[in-house]
N, C-alpha and C positions, 0 to 999 in steps of 0.2 A: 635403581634408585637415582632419581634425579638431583642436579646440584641444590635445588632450592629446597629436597626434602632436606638434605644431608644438611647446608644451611643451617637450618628449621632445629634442626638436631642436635647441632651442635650449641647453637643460641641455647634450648633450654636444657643442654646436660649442662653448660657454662651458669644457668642460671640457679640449676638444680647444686653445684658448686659451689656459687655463692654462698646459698644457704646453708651447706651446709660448713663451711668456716661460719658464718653470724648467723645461729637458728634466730633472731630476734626478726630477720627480714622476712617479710613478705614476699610471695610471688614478684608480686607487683614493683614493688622497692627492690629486690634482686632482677630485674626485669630491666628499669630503669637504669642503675646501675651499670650494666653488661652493656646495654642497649650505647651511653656515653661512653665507655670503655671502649664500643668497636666504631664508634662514632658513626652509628647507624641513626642516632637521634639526642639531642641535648638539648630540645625542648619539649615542655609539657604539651603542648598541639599535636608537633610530629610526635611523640612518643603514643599517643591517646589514638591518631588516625595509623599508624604504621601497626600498632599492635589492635586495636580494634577495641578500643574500652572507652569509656564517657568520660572527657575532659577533666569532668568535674572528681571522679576516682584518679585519673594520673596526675592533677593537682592535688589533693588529699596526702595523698599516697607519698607523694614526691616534699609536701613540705614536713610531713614525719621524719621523713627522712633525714631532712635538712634541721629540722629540730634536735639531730641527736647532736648533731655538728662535728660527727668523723666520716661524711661520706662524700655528704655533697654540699655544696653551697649554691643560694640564689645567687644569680650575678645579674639579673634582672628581671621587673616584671614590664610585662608591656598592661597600661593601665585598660586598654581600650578591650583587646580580645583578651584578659586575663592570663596570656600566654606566658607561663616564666622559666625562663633562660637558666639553666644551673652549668656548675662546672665540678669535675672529680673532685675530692682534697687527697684522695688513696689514689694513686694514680695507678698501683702495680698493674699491670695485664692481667687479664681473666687467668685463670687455667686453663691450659689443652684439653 
């Protein structure tokens, strides 16, 4: 097993974790989440090109999110590439 399967691995047991403390999240919103958490990505562009999904779903996705207003917050959008910056408000660490 190489490091980036293991990686890989552990990202979606971490994610698979998530959901299941808040079955309310999505894939994707638990994705996000972990993804800021290991500070692998805390914007909607990098989160969309690092994971492989269309902007326009880890935008969606990501302001659900921030509508519930216990996870994340925008902390900015950029007007131009509609790219928007959030930040934790839960900051605990994933799970092992």
């Amino acid at each position: 097993m190489t490091d980036e399967t293991s990686d890989a691995e552990r990202f979606l047991a971490l994610v698979a974790s998530a959901q299941e403390r808040d079955p309310a999240l999505t894939s994707i919103q638990a994705a996000i989440l972990i993804a800021a958490q290991l500070d692998i990505a805390r914007d909607s562009r990098s989160f969309a090109r690092i994971f492989g999904v269309e902007h326009a779903l880890a935008l969606r996705e990501l302001n659900a999110l921030a509508e519930r207003g216990d996870a994340v917050k925008i902390a900015r959008r950029d007007a131009r590439t509609l790219r928007s910056f959030y930040d934790i408000i839960d900051s605990r660490p994933p799970a092992p």
